[in-house]
ROSE-4610 file (N, C-alpha, C; in Angstrom, 1 decimal, always signed):
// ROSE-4610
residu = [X/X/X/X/X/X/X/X/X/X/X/X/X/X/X/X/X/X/X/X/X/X/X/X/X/X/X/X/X/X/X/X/X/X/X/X/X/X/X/X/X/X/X/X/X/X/X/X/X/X/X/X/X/X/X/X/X/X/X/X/X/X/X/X/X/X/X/X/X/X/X/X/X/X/X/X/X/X/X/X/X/X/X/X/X/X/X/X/X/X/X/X/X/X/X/X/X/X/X/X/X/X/X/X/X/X/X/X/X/X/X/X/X/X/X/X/X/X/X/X/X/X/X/X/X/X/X/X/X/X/X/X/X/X/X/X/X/X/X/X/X/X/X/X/X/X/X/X/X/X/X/X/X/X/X/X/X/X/X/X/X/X/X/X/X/X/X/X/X/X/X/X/X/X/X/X/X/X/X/X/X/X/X/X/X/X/X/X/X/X/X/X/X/X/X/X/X/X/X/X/X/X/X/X/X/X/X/X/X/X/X/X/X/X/X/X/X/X/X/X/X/X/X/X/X/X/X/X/X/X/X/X/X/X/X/X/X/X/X/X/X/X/X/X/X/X/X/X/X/X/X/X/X/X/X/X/X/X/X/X/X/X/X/X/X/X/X/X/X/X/X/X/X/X/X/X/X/X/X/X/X/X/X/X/X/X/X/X/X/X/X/X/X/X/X/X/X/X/X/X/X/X/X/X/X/X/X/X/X/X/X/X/X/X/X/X/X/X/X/X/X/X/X/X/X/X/X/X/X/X/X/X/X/X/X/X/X/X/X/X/X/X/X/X/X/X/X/X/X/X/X/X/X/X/X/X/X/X/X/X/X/X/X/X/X/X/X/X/X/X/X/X/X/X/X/X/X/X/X/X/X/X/X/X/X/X/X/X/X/X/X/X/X/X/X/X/X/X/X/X/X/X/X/X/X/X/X/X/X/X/X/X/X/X/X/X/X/X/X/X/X/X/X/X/X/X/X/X/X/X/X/X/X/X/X/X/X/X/X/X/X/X/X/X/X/X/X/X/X/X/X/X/X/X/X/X/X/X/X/X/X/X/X/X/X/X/X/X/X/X/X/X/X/X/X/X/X/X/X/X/X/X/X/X/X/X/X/X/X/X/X/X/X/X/X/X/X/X/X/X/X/X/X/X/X/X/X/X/X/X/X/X/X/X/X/X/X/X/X/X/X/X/X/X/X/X/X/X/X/X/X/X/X/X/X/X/X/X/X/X/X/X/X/X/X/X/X/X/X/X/X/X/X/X/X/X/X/X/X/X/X/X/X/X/X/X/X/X/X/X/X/X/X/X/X/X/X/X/X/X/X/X/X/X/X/X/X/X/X/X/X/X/X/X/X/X/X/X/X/X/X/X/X/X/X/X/X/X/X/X/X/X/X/X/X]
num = [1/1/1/2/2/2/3/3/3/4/4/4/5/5/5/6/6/6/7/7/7/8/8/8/9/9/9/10/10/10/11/11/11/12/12/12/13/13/13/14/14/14/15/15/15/16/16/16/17/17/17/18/18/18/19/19/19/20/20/20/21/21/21/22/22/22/23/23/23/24/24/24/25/25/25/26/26/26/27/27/27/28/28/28/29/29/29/30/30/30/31/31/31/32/32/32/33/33/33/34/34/34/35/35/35/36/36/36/37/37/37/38/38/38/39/39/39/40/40/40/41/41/41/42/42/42/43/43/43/44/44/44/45/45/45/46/46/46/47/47/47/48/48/48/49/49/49/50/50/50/51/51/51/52/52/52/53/53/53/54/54/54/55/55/55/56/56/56/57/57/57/58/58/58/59/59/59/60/60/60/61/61/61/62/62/62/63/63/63/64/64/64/65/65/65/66/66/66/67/67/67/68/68/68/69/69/69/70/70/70/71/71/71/72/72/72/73/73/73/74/74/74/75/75/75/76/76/76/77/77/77/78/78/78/79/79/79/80/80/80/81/81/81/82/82/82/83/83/83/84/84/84/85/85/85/86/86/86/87/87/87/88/88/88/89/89/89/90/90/90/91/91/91/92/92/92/93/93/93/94/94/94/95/95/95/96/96/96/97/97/97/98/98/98/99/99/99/100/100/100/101/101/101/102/102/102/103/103/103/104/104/104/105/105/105/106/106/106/107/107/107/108/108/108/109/109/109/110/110/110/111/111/111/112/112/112/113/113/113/114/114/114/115/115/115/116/116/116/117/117/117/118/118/118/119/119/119/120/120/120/121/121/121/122/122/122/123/123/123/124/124/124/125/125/125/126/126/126/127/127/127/128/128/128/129/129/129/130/130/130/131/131/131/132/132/132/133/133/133/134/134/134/135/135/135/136/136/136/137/137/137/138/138/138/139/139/139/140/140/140/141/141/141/142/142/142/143/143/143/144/144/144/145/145/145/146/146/146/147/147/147/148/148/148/149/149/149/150/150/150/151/151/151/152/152/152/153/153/153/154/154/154/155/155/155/156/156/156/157/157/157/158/158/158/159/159/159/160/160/160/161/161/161/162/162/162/163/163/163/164/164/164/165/165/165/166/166/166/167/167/167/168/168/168/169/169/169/170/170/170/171/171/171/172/172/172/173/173/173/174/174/174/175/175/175/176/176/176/177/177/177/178/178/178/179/179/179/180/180/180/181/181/181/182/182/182/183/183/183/184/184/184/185/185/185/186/186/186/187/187/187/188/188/188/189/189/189/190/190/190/191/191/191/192/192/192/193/193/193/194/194/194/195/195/195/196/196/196/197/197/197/198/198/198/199/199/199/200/200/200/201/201/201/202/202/202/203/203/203/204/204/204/205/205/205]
x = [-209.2/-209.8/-208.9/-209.2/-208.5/-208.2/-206.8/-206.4/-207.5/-207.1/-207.9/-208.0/-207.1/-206.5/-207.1/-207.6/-208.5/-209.2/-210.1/-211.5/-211.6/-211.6/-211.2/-211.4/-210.2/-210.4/-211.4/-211.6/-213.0/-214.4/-214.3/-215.7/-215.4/-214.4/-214.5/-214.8/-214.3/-214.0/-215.9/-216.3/-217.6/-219.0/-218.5/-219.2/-219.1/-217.9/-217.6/-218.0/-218.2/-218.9/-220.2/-221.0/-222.7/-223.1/-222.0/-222.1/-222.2/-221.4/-220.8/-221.9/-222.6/-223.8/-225.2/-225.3/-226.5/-226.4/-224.8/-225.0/-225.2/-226.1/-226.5/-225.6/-225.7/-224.5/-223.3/-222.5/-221.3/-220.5/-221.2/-220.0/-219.9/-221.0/-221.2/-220.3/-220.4/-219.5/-218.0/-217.4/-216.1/-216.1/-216.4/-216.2/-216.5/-217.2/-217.2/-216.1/-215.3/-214.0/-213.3/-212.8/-212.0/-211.9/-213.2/-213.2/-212.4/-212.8/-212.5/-210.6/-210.4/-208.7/-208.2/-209.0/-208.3/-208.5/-208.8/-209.0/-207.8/-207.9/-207.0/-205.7/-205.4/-203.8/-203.8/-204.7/-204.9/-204.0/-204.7/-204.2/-202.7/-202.7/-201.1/-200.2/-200.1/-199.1/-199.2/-199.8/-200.0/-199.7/-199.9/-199.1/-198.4/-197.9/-196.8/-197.5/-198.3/-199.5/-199.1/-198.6/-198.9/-200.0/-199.8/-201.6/-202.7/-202.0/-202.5/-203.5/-202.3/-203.2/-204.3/-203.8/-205.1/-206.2/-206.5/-207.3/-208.2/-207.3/-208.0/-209.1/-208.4/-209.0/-209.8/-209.5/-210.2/-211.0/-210.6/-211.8/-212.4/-213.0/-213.3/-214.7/-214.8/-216.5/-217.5/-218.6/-220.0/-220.8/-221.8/-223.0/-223.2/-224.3/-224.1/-223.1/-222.1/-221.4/-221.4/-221.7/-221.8/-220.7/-220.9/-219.7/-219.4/-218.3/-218.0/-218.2/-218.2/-218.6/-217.9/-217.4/-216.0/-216.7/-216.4/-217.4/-216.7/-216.4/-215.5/-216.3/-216.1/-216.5/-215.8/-216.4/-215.9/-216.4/-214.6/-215.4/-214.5/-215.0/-214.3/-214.6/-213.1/-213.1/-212.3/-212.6/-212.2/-211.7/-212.2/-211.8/-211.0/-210.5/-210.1/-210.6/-210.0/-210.4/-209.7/-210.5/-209.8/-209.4/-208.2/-207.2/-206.9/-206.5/-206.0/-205.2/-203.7/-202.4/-202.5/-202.7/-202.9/-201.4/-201.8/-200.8/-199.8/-200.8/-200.5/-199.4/-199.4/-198.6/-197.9/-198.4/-197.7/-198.3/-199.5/-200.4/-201.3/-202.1/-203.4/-204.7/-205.6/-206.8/-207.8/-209.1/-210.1/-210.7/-211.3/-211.5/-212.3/-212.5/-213.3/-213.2/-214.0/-213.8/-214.9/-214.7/-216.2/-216.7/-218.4/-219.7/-219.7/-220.2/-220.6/-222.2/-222.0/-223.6/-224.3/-225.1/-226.3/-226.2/-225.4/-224.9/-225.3/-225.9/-226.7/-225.2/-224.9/-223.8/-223.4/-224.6/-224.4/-223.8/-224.3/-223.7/-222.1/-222.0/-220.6/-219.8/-219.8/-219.3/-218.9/-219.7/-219.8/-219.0/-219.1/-218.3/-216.9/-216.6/-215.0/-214.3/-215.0/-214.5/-214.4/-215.5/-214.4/-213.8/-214.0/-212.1/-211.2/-210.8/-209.8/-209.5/-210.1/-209.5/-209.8/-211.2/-211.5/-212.1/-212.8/-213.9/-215.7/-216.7/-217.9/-218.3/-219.1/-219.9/-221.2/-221.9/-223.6/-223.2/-223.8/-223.8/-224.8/-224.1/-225.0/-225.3/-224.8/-225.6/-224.5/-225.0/-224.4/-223.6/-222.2/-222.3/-221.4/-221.1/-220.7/-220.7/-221.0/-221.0/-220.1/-219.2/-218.5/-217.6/-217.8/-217.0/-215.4/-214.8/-213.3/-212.7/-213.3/-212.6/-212.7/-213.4/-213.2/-212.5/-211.5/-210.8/-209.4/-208.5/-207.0/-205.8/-207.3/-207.0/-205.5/-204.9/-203.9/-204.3/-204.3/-205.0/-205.3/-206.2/-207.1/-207.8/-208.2/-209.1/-210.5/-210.8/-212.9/-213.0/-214.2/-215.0/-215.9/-215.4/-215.7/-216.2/-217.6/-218.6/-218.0/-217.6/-216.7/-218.3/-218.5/-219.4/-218.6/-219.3/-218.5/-219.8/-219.3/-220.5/-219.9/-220.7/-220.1/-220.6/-220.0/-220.3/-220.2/-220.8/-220.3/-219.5/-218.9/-218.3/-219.5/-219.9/-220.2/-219.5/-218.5/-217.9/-216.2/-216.1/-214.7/-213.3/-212.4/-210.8/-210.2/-209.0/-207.8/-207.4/-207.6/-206.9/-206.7/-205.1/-205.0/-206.0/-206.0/-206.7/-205.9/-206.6/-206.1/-205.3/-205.7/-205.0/-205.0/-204.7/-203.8/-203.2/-202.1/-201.2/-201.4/-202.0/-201.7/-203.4/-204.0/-204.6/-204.5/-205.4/-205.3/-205.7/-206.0/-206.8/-205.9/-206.2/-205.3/-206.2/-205.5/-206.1/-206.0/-206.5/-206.8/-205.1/-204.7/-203.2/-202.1/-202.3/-201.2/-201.5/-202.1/-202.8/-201.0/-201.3/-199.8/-199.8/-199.1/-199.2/-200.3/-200.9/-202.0/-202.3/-202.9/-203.5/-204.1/-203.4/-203.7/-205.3/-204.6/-205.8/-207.2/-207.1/-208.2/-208.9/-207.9/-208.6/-207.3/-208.1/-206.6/-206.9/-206.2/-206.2/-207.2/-207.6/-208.9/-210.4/-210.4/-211.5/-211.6/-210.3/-210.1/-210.7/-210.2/-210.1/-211.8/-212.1/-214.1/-214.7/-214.0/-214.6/-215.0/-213.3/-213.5/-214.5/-214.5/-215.3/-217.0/-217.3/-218.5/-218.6/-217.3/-217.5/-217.7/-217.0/-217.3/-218.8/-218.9/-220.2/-221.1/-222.0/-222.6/-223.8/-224.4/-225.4/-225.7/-223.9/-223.8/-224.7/-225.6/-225.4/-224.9/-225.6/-224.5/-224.2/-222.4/-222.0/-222.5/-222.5/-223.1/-222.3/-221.4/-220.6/-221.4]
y = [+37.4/+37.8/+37.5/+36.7/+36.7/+38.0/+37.6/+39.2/+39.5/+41.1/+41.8/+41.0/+41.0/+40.1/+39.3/+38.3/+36.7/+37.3/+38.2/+38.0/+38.8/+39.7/+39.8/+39.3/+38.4/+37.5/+36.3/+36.1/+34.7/+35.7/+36.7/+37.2/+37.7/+38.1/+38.3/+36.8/+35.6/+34.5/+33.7/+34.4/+34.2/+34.9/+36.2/+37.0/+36.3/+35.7/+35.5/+34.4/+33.2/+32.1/+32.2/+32.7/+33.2/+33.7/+34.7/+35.4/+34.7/+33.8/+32.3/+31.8/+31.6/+30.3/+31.1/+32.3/+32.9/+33.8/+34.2/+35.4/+34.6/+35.3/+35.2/+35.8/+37.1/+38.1/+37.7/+37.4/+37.5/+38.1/+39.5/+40.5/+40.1/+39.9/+39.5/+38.6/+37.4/+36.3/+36.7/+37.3/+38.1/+38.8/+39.5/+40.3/+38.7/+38.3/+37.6/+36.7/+36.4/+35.4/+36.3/+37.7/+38.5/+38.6/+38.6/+38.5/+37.7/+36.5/+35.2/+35.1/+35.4/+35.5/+36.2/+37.6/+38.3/+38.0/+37.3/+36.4/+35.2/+34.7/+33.9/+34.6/+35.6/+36.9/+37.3/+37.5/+37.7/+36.7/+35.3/+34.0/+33.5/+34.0/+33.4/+34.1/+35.6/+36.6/+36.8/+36.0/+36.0/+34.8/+33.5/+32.4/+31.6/+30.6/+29.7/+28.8/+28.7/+27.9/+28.2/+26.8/+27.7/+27.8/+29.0/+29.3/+28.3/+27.2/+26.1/+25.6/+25.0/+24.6/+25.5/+26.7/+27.7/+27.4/+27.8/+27.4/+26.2/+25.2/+24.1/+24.0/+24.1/+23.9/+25.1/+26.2/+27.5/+28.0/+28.3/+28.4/+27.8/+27.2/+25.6/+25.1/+25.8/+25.2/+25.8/+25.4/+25.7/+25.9/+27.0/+27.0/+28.0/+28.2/+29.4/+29.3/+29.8/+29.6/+29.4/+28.8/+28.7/+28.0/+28.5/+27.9/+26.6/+25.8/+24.3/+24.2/+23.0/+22.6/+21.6/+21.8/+21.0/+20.5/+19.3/+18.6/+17.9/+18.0/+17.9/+16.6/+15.4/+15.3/+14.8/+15.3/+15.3/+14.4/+13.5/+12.4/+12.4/+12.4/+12.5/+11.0/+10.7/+9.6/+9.8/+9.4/+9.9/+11.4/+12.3/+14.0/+14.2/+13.3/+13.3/+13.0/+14.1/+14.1/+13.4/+13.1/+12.4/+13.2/+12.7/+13.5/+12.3/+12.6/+11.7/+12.6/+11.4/+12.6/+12.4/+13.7/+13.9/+13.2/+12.4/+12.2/+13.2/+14.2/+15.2/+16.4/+16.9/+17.4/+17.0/+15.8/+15.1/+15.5/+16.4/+17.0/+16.5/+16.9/+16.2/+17.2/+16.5/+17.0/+16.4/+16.8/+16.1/+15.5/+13.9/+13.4/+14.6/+14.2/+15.0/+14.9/+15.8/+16.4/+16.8/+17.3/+17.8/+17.4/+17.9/+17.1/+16.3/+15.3/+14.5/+14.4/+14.5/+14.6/+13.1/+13.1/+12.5/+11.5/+12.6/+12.0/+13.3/+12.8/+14.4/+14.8/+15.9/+15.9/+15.1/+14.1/+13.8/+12.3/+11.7/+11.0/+10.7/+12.3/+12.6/+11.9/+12.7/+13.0/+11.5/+10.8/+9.6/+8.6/+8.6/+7.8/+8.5/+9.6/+10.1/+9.7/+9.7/+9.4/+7.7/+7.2/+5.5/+5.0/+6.4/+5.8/+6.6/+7.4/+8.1/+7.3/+7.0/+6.6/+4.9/+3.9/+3.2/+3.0/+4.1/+3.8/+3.4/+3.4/+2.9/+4.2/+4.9/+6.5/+6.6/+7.1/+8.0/+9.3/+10.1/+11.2/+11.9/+12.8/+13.3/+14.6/+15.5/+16.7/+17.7/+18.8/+20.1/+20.6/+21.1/+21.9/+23.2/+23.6/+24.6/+25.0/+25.6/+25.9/+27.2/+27.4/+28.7/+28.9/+30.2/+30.7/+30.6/+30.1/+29.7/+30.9/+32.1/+33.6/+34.3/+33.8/+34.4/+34.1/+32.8/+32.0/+32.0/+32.0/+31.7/+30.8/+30.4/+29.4/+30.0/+29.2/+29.8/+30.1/+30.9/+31.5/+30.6/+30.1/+29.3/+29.8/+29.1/+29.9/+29.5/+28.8/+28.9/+29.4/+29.6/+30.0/+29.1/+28.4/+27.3/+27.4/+26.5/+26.8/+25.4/+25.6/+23.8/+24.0/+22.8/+21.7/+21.0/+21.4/+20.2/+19.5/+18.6/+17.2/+16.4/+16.4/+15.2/+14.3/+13.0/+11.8/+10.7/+9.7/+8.9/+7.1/+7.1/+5.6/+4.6/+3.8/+2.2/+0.8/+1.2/+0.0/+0.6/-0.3/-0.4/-0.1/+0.0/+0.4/+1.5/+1.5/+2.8/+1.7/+2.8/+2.1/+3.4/+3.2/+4.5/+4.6/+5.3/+4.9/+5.6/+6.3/+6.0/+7.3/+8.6/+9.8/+10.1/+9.1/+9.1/+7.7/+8.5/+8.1/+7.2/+7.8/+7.4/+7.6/+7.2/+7.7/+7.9/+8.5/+9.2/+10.2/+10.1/+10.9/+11.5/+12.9/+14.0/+14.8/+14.9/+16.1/+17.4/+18.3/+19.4/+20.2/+19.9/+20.5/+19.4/+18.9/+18.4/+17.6/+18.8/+18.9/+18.7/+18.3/+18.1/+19.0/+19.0/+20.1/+19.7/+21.0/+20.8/+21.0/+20.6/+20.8/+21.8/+23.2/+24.3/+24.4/+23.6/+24.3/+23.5/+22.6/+21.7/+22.0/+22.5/+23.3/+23.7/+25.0/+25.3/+25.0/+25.7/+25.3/+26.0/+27.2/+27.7/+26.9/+26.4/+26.0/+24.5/+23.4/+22.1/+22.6/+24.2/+24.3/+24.5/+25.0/+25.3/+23.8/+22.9/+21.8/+20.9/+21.3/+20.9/+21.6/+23.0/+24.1/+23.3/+22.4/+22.1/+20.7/+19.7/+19.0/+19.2/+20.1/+20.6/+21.6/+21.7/+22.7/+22.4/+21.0/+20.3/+21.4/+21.8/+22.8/+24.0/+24.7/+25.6/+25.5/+26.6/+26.4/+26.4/+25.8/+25.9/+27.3/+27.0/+28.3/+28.1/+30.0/+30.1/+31.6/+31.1/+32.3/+33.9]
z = [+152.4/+151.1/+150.0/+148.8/+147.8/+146.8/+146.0/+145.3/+144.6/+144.7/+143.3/+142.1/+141.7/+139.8/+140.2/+141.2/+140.7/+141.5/+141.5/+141.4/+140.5/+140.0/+138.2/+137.3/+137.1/+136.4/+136.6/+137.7/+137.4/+137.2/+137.5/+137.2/+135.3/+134.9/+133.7/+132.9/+133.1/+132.8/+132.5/+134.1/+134.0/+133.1/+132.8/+132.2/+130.5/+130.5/+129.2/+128.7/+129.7/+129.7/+129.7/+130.3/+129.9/+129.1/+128.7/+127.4/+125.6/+125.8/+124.7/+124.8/+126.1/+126.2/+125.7/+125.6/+125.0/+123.7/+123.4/+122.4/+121.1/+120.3/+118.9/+117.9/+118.1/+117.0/+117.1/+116.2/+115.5/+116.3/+116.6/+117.2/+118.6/+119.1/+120.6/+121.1/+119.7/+120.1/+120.5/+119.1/+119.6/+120.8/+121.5/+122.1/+123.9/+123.4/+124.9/+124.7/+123.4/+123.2/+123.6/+123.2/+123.3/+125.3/+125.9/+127.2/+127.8/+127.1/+127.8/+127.7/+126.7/+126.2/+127.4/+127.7/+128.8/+129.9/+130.3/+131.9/+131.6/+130.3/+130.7/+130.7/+130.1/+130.0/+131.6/+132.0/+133.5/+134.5/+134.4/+135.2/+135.0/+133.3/+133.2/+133.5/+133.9/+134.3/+135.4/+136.1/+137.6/+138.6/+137.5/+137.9/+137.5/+137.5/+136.9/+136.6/+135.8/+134.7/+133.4/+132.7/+131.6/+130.7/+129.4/+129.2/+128.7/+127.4/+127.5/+128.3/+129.8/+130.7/+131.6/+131.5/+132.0/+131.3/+129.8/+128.8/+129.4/+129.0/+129.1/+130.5/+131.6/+133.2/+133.5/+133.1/+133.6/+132.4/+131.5/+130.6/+129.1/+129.6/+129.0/+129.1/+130.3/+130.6/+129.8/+129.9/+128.7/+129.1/+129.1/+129.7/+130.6/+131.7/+132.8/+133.6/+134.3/+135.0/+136.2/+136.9/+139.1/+139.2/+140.7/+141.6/+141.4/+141.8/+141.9/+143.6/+144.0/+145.3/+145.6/+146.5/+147.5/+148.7/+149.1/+150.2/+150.5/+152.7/+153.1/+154.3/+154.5/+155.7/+156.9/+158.2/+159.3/+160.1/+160.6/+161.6/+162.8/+163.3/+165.3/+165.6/+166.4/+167.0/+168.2/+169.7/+171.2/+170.8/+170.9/+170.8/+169.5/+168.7/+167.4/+166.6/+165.2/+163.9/+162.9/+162.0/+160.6/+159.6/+159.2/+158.5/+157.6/+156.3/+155.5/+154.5/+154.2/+153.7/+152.3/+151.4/+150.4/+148.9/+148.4/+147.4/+146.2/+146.6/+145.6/+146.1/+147.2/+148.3/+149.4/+149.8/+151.1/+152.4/+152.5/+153.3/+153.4/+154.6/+155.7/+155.0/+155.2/+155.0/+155.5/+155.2/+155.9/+154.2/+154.6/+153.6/+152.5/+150.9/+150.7/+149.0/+148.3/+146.7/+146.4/+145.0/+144.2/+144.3/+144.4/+144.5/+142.9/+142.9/+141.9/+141.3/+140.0/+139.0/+139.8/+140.5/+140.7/+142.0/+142.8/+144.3/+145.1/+146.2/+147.0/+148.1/+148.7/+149.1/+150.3/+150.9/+152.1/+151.5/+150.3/+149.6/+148.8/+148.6/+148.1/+149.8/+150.4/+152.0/+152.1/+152.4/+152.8/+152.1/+150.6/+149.4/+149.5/+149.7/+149.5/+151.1/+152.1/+153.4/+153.1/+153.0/+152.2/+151.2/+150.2/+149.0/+149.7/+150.6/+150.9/+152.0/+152.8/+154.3/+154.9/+154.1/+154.4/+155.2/+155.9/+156.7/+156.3/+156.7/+156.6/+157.4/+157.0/+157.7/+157.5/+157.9/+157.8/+158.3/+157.2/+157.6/+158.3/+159.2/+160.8/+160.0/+160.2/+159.9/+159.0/+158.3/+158.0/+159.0/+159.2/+160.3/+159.3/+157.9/+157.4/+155.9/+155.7/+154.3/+153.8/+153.3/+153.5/+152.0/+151.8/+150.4/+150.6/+149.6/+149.9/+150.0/+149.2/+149.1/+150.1/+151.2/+152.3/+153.2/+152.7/+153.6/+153.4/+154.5/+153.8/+152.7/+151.8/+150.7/+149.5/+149.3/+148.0/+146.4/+146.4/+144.9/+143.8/+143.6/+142.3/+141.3/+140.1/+138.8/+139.2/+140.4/+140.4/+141.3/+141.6/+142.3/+143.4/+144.4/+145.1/+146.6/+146.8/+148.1/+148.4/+150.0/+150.4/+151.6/+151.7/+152.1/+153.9/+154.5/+155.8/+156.2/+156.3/+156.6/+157.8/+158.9/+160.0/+159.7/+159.8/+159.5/+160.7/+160.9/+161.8/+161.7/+161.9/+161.9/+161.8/+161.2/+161.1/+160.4/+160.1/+159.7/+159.0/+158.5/+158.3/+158.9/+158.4/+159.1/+158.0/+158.5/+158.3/+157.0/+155.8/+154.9/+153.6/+153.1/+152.0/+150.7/+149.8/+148.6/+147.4/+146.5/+145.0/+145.6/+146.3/+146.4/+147.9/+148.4/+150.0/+150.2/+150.8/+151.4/+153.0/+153.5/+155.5/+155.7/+156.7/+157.6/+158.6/+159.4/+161.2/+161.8/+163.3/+163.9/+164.5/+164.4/+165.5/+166.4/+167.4/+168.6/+167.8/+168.6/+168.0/+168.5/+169.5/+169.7/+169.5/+168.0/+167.4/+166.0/+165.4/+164.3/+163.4/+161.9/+160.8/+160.1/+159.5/+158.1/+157.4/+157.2/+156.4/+154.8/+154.2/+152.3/+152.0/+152.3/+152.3/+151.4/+150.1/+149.2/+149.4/+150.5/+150.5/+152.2/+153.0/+154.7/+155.2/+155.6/+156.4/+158.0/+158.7/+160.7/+160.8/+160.4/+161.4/+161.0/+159.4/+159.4/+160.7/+160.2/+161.2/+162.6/+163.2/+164.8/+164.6/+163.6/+163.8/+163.6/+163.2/+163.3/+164.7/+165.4/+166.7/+167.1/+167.5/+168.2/+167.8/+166.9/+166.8/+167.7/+168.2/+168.5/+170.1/+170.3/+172.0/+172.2/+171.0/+171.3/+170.2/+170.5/+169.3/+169.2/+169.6/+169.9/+169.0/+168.6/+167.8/+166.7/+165.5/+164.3/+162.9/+162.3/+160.9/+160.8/+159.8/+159.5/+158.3/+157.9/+156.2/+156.0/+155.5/+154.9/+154.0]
């Protein structure tokens, strides 16, 4: 479960963002800026951000506020998974990113699994959908539903892209260091657990 202070602060953050997108009065306004200030006083005495960039990235957006959507897809090849090493950390993950405005997620899945890794995929089925704050993620300012998508091979090869480094398949008992903020080991081991037991159903947090 993530801390007290960030779920706090993204629900004040959020309250203060709906608030901006509908209030009419004057006073209203203040008071939901005055909110919004204090979510960001929140984020910056809590992390090594500074407020600037809090501002900008965390409260900045316009309109109702919902979750952002992280979509991961998963491809098994001989009892192994695809991993690709993040530029940004030097860490493994499974291909992936934000959903994109006017791409359906099976879409997203598919397009980030061949700028990341160079492979050619169709995507097979849903097998999870799960709240990150329920998960052993490292503390963030959103609010984010991650997406796992199995996909299958039809074309291409092992090749880096704009934000990896390496590609490659690992067994499940000799999995790398992982991109904490992008999956940790137990979600990867429930990946496998779907490949040995295709039968299971989707998870839904």
């Amino acid at each position: 479960m993530e801390a007290k202070w960030l779920t706090w602060a993204k629900e004040i953050q959020a309250i203060a963002q709906t608030g901006l997108t509908y209030a009419k009065d004057v006073y209203d306004i203040e008071r939901y800026e005055a909110l919004r200030n204090l979510s960001v006083d929140m984020m910056e005495n809590h992390t090594f951000e500074s407020r600037e960039r809090i501002a900008l990235s965390f409260a900045s957006d316009e309109g109702y506020c919902t979750p952002k959507v992280d979509i991961r897809g998963v491809v098994f090849q001989d009892g192994k998974i695809l991993l690709v090493r993040e530029k940004l950390d030097g860490c493994w993950a499974l291909p992936g990113g934000w959903g994109d405005i006017g791409l359906s997620p099976k879409e997203v899945a598919v397009k980030e699994i061949a700028e990341e890794s160079g492979f050619q995929t169709e995507a097979v089925r849903l097998l999870a959908v799960l709240d990150k704050k329920f998960h052993n993620h490292p503390p963030e300012p959103y609010h984010v539903y991650k997406m796992f998508i199995q996909c299958r091979i039809t074309g291409g090869e092992a090749m880096d892209g704009l934000e990896t480094s390496e590609v490659a398949f690992f067994a499940e008992d000799e999995l790398p260091e992982l991109s904490q903020e992008r999956n940790t080991e137990a979600q990867i081991r429930t990946m496998f657990n779907f490949l040995k037991n295709p039968e299971n159903p989707v998870i839904l947090d």
